[in-house]
C-alpha positions in Angstrom: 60.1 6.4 10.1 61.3 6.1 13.9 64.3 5.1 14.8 65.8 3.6 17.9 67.7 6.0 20.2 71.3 5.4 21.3 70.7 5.2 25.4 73.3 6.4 28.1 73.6 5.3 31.4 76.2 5.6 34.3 78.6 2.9 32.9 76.8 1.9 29.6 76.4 2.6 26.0 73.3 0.8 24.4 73.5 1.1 20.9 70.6 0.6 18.4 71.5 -3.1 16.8 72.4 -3.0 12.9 72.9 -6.2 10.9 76.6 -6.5 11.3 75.9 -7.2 14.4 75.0 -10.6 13.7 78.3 -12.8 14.5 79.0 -11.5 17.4 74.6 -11.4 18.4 75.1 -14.9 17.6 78.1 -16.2 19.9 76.3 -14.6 22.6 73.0 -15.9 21.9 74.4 -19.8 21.3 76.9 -19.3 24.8 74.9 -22.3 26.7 74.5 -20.2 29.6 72.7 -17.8 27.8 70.7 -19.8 25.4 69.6 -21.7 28.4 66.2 -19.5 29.0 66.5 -17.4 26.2 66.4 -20.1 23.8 65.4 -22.5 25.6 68.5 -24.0 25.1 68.7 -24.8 21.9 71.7 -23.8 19.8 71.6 -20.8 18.0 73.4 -21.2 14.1 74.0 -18.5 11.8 70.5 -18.7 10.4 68.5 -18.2 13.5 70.5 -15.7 14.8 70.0 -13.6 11.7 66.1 -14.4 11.3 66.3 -13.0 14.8 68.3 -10.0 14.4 66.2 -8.8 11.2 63.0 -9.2 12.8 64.2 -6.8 15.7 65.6 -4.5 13.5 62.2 -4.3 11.1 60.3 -3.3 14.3 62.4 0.0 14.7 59.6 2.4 12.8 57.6 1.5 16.1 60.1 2.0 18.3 60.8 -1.2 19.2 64.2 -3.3 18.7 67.1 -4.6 19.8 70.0 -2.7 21.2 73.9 -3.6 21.8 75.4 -3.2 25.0 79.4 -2.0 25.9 80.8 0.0 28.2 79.9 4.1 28.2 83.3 4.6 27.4 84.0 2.3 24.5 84.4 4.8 21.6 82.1 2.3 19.3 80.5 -0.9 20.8 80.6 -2.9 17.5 83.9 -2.4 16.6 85.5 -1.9 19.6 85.5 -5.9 20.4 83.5 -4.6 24.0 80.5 -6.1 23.6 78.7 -7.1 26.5 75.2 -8.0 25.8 71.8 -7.1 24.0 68.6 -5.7 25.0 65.3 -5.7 23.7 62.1 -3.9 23.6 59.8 -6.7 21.6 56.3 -7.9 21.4 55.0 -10.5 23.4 56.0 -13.6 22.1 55.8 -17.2 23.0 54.7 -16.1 26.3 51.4 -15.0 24.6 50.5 -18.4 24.1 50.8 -19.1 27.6 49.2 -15.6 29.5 47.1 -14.4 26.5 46.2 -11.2 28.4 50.3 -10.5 27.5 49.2 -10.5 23.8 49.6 -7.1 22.4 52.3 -5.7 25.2 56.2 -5.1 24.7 58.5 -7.2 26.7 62.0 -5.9 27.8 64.6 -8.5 27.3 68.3 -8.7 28.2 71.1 -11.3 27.5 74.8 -10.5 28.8 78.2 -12.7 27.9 78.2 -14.7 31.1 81.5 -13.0 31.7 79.4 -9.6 32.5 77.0 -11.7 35.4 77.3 -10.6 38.8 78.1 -6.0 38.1 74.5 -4.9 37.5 74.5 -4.4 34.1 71.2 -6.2 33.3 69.5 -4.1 36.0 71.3 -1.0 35.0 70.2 -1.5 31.3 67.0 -2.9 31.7 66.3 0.2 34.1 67.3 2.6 30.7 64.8 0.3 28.5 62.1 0.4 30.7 62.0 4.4 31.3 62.5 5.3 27.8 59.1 2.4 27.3 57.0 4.0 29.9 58.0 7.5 29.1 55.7 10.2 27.8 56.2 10.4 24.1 56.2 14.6 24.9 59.6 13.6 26.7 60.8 11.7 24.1 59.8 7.8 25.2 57.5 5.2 23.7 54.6 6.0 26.1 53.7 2.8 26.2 50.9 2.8 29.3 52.9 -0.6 30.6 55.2 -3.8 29.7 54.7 -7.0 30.4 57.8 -9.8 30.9 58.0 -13.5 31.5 60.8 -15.7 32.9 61.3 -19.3 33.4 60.7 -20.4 37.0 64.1 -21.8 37.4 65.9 -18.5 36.5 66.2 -16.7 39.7 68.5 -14.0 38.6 65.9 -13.0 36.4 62.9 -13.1 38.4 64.7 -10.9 40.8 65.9 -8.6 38.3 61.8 -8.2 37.8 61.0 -7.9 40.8 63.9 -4.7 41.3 62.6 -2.9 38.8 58.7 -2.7 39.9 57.4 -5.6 37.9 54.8 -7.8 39.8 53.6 -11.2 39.0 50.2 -11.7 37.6 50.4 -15.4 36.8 52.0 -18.9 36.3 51.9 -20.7 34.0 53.2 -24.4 32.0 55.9 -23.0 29.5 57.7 -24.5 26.5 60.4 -26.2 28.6 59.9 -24.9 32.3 56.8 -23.1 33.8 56.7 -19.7 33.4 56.1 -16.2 35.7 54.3 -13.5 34.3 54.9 -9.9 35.1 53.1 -6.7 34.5 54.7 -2.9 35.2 52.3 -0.3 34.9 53.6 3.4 33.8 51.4 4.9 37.0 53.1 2.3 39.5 56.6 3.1 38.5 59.4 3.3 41.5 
């Protein structure tokens, strides 16, 4: 069974996601701010936050999941009341039904408490999430030959995040509730 590695960077900690995390995954996830794209701004209750949270954790034997985000230095993330955010290495969902040629990639996602916007975190720990996808399993990574990713027209900060770390659109398309970009990063075209 694989597990999920813990993953360092210069100022954060991401932390493979465990159920407990579930409250606090859940007043992050229903902050209208965030739920905006990422759920397409529909609350997010107790139930749909777990649902969530357990199928990201039952896709850790393929290396795939969710992780928790807190500063480096925070001696535990969880516990340590310093949680910042989430990110995700995930199958192509709902996007899928938009692109089809997405079906059958990993996505990187990120959400960060609004009061986290604007330092470079999302960059910063997308940029961990994507190297440990597209590295060779020899050195330890998924291997994965690319990722595909998909954000909401209106969501700038997002699209440019993409567009930072290599991704390049492929496609647009109608969404659920706005129209969507498509991206593709290829392992050979990395930065």
């Amino acid at each position: 069974m694989t597990s999920l590695p813990a993953l360092r960077t210069e100022r954060l900690a991401l932390r493979p996601a465990r159920a407990d995390d579930a409250p606090r995954l859940r007043a992050l996830w229903d902050a209208p701010p965030v739920r905006r794209y990422l759920f397409d701004d529909e609350p997010v209750d107790e139930a749909r936050a777990g649902a969530v949270l357990s199928d990201c954790l039952a896709l850790a034997p393929r290396g795939l999941g969710l992780w928790t985000l807190a500063p480096r230095d925070a001696a535990e993330p969880s516990a340590s009341g310093a949680l910042l955010g989430c990110a995700a290495l995930l199958p192509v969902g709902t996007a899928a039904e938009y692109h089809p040629p997405s079906a059958g990639l990993v996505e990187p996602l990120i959400s960060l408490d609004p009061a986290s916007w604007g330092r470079g975190y999302a960059a910063e720990a997308l940029a961990a999430l994507v190297g440990h996808a597209l590295r060779p399993r020899a050195e330890g990574g998924l291997g994965l030959p690319c990722l595909a990713a998909a954000a909401d027209v209106p969501n700038e900060a997002s699209l440019r995040l993409l567009g930072r770390l290599g991704f390049r659109q492929v496609a647009e398309t109608p969404g659920p509730k706005y129209r969507l970009r498509h991206f593709l990063l290829e392992a050979g075209n990395r930065e």
